[in-house]
GUMIFI-617177 format. One record per residue (C-alpha): residue number from 0; residue in three letters; x, y, z. Coordinates in steps of 0.25 Angstrom, whole numbers. Example, Ala and Ser with C-alpha at 12.3 -4.5 7.8 and 13.67 -1.06 7.14 Angstrom:
BEGIN
{num=0; residuo=ALA; u=49; v=-18; w=31} .
{num=1; residuo=SER; u=55; v=-4; w=29} .
This chain:
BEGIN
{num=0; residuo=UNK; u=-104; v=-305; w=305} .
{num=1; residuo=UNK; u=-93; v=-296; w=310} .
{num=2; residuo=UNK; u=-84; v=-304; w=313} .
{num=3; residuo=UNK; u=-87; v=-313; w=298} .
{num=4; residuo=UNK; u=-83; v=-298; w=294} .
{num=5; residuo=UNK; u=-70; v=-298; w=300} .
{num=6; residuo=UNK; u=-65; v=-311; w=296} .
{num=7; residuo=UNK; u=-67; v=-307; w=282} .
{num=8; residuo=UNK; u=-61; v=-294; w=284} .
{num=9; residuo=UNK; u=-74; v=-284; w=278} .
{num=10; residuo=UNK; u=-72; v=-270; w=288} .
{num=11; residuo=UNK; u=-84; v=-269; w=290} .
{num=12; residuo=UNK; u=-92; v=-270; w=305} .
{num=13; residuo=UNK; u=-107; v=-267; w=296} .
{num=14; residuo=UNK; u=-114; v=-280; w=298} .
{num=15; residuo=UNK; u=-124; v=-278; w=287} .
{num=16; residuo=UNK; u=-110; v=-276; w=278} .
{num=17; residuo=UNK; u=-105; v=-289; w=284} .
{num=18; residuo=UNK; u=-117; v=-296; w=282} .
{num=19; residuo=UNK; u=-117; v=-291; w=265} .
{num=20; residuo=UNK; u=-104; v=-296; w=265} .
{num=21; residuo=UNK; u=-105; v=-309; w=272} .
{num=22; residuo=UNK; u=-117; v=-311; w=262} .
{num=23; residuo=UNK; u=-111; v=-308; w=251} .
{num=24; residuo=UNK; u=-100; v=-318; w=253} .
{num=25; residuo=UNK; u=-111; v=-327; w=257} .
{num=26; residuo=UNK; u=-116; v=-325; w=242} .
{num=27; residuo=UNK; u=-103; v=-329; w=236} .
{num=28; residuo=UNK; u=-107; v=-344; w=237} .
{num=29; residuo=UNK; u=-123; v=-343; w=242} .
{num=30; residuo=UNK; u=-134; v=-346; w=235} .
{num=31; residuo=UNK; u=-148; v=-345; w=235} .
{num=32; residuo=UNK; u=-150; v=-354; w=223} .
{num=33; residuo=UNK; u=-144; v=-367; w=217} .
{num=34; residuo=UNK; u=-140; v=-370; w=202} .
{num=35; residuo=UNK; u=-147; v=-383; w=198} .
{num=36; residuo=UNK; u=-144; v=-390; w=185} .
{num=37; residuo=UNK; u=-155; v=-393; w=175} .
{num=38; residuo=UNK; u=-154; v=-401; w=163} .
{num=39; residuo=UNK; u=-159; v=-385; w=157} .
{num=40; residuo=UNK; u=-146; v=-379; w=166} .
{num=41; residuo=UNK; u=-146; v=-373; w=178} .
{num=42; residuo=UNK; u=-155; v=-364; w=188} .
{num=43; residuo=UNK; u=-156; v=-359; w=200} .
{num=44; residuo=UNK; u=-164; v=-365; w=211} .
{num=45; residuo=UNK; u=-167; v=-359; w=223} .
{num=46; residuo=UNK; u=-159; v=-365; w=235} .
{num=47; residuo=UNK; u=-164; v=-362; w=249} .
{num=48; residuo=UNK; u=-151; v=-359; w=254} .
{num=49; residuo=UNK; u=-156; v=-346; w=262} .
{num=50; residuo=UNK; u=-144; v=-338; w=270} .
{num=51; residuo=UNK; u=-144; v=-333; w=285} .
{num=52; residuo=UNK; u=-144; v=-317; w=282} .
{num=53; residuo=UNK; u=-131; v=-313; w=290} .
{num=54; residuo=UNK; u=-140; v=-299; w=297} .
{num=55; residuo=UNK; u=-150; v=-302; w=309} .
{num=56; residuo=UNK; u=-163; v=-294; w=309} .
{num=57; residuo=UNK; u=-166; v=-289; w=322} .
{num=58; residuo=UNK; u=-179; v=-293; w=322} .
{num=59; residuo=UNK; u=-178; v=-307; w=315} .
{num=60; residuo=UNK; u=-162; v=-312; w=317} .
{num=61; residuo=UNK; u=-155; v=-319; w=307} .
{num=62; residuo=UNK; u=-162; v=-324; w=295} .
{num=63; residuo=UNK; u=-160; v=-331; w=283} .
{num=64; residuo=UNK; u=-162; v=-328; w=268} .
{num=65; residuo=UNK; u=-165; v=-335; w=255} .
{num=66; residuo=UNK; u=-166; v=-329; w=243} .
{num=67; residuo=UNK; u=-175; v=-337; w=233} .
{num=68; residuo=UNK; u=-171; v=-327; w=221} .
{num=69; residuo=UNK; u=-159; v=-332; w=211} .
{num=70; residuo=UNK; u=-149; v=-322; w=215} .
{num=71; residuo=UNK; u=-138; v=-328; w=207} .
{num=72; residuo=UNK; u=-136; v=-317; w=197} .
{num=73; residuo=UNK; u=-133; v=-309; w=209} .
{num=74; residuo=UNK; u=-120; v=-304; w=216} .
{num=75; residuo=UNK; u=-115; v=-310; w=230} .
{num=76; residuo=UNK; u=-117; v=-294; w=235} .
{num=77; residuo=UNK; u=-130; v=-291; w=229} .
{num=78; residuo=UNK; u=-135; v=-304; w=236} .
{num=79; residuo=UNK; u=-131; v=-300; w=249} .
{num=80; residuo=UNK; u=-135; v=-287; w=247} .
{num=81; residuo=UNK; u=-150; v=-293; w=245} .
{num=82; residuo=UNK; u=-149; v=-304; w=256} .
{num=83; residuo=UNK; u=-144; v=-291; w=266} .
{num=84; residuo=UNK; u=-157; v=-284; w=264} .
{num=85; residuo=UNK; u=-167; v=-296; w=265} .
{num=86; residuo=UNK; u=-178; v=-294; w=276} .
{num=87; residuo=UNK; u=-192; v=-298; w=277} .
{num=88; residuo=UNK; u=-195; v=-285; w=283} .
{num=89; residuo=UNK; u=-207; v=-282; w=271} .
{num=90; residuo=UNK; u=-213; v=-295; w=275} .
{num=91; residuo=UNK; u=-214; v=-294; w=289} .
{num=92; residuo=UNK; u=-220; v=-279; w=289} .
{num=93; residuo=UNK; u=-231; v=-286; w=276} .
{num=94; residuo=UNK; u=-233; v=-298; w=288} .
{num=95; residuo=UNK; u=-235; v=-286; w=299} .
{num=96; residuo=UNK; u=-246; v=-278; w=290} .
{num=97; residuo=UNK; u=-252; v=-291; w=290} .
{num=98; residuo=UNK; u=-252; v=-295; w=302} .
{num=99; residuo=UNK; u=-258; v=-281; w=308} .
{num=100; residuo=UNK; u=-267; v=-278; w=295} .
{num=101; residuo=UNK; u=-275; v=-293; w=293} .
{num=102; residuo=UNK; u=-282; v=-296; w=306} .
{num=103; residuo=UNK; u=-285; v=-309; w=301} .
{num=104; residuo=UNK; u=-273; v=-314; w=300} .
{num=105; residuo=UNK; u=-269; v=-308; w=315} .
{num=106; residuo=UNK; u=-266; v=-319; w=325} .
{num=107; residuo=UNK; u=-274; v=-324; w=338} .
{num=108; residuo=UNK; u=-274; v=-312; w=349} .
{num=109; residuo=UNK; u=-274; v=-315; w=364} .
{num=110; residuo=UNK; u=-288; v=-311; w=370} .
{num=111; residuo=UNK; u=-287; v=-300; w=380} .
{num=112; residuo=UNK; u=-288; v=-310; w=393} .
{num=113; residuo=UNK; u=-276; v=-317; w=387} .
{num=114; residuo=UNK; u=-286; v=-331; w=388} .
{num=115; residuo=UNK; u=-282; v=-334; w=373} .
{num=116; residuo=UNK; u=-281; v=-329; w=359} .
{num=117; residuo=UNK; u=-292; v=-322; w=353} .
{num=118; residuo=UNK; u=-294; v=-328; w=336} .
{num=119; residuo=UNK; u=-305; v=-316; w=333} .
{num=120; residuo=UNK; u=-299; v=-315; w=318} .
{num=121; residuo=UNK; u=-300; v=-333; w=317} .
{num=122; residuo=UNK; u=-308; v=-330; w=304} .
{num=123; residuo=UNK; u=-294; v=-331; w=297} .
{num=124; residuo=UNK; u=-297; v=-338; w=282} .
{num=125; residuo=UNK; u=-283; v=-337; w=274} .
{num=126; residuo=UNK; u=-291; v=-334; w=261} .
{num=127; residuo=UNK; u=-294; v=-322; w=267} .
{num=128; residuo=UNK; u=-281; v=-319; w=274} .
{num=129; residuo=UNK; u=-275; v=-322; w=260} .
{num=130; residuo=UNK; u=-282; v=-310; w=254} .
{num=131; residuo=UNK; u=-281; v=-300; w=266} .
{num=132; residuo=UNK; u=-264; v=-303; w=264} .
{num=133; residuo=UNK; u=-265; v=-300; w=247} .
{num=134; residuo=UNK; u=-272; v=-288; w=251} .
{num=135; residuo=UNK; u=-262; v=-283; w=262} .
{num=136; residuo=UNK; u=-251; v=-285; w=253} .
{num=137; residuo=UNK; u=-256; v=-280; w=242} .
{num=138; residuo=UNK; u=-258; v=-266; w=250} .
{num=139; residuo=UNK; u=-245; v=-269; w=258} .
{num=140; residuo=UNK; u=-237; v=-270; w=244} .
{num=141; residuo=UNK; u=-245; v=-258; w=237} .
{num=142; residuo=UNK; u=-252; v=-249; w=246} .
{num=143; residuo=UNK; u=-244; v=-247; w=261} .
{num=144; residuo=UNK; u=-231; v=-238; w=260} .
{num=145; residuo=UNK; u=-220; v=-239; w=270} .
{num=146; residuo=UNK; u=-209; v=-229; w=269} .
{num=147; residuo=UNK; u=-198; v=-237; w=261} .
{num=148; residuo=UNK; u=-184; v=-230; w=255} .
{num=149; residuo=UNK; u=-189; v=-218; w=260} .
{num=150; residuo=UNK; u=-205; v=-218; w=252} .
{num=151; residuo=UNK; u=-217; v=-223; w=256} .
{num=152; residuo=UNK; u=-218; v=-234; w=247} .
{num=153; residuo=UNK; u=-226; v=-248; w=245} .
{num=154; residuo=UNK; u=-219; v=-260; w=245} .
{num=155; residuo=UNK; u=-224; v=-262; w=229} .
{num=156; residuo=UNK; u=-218; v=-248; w=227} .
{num=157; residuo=UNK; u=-205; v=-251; w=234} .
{num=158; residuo=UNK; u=-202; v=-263; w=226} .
{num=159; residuo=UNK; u=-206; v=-255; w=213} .
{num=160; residuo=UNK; u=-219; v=-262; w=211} .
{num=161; residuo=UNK; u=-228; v=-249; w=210} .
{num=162; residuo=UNK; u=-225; v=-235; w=211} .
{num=163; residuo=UNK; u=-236; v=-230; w=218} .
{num=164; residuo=UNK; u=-244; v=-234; w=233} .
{num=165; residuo=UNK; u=-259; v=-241; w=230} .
{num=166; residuo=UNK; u=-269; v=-237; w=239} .
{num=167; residuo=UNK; u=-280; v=-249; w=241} .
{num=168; residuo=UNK; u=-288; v=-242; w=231} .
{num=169; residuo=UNK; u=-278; v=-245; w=221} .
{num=170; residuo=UNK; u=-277; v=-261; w=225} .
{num=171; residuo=UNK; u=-292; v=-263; w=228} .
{num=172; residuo=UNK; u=-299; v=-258; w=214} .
């Protein structure tokens, strides 16, 4: 990244500010979507041309991006300003409180002797599984605050779907 800095002579050594840039010149001439002719005119069709984000997560590594929205009315710089702040970091923490909160849906746990793996919740049925996850997220999404910008907010409030935090009361009647 540094050194694709240099050769095109940006002053710069912040490699977050490397990678903007390098992806704003990617967006010059990328796209996530192709123009197809129609006796009607054209349109836009998504593409699956997805791009190799140019930062590594420490936890994941390099990654790659797609973007299934028609982005076309936007900038090269306002592109690469989204791309630079994809993460999947809400979906993994919904997957987590999943994971810990539905027992069902936990996986086969080694047997204290170590002889094998102990399947105490095999009464797994999807239907049910199904309705446990609407719940959780409903809850997730309207009811459990994490501190964000500063507040204690909802992931509904933080996107400016509600402006206040339901209890379960409020969901369940």
């Amino acid at each position: 990244m540094i050194s694709w800095g240099t050769m095109r002579g940006f002053g710069t050594g912040s490699l977050r500010k490397l990678a903007f840039l390098q992806l704003q010149e990617l967006f010059e001439h990328h796209h996530f979507h192709k123009e197809l002719s129609a006796s009607s005119g054209t349109h836009l069709e998504y593409a699956d041309n997805p791009i190799l984000h140019p930062l590594a997560t420490v936890d994941r590594g390099l990654r790659s991006v797609d973007c299934t929205t028609n982005l076309s009315s936007l900038e090269p710089k306002d592109v690469a300003a989204l791309i630079m702040n994809v993460n999947d970091n809400a979906t993994n923490t919904f997957i987590q409180h999943i994971r810990r909160r539905l027992s069902i849906l936990e996986r086969p746990l080694t047997t204290a002797r170590g002889d094998g793996e102990s399947y105490i919740y095999s009464n797994f049925n999807p239907k049910y599984a199904q309705m446990a996850i609407t719940i959780l997220r409903t809850y997730y999404n309207f009811c459990f605050t994490y501190k964000s910008n500063g507040t204690m907010e909802t992931p509904a409030q933080r996107i400016g779907l509600t402006d206040k935090q339901f209890s379960l009361k409020d969901i369940i009647i």
